[in-house]
C-alpha positions in Angstrom: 125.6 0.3 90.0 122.3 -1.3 89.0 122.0 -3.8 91.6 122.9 -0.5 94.4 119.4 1.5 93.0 117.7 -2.1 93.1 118.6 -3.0 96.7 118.6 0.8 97.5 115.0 0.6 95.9 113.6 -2.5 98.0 115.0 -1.6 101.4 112.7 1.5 100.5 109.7 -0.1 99.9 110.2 -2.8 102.7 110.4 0.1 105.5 107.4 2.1 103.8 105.2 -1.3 103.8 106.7 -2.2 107.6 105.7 1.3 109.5 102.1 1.2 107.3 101.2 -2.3 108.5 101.9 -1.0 112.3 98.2 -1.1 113.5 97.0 1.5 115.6 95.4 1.2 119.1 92.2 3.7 120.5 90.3 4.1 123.5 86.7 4.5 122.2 86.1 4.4 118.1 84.5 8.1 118.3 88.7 8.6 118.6 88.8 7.7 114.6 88.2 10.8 112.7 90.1 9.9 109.5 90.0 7.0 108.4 91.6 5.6 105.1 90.8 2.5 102.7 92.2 -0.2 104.0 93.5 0.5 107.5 93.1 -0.9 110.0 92.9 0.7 113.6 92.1 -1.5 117.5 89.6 -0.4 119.5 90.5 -1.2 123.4 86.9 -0.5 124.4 85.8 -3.2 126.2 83.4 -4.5 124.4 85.1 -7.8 123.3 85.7 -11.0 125.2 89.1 -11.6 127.0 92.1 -12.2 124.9 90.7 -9.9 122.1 90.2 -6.7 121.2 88.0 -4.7 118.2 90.0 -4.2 115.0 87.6 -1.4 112.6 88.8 -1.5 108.8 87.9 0.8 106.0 86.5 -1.4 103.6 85.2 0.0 100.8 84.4 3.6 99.4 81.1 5.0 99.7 79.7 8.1 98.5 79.6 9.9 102.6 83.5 8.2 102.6 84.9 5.1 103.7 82.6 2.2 104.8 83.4 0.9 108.2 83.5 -3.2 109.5 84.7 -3.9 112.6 85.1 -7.5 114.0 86.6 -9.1 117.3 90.6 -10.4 116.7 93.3 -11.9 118.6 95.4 -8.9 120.9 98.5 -9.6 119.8 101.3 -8.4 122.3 103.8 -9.3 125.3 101.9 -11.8 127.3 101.2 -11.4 130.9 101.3 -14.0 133.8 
């Protein structure tokens, strides 16, 4: 019965963790409005080179909310020919 709740218990938290680390993808970063410590959203705006695209993180809280960084990273994805 104890090993059920502790299986039971870690598919739980496996799922939970899988769908939070699913990053989310925007047109423009004005589309943000809520952003939370430490997620991580993509920006498909253009503005990085080819092969990339902007990933914007809340980094660290601030006393107007959560700080923003953004940086340029890998699109990962089906590949096209």
């Amino acid at each position: 019965m104890m090993l059920r709740r502790a299986t039971c218990l870690s598919l739980l938290i496996s799922v939970a963790l899988a769908t939070a680390a699913h990053a989310v993808t925007v047109g423009r970063e004005q589309d943000i409005t809520d952003l939370k410590l430490g997620q991580r959203v993509q920006v498909d705006d253009g503005t990085c080179p080819a092969g990339q695209v902007k990933e914007v993180r809340g980094t660290r809280m601030t006393d107007k909310g959560v700080a923003r960084t953004s940086a340029c990273v890998p699109r990962y994805g089906p590949k096209s020919k």
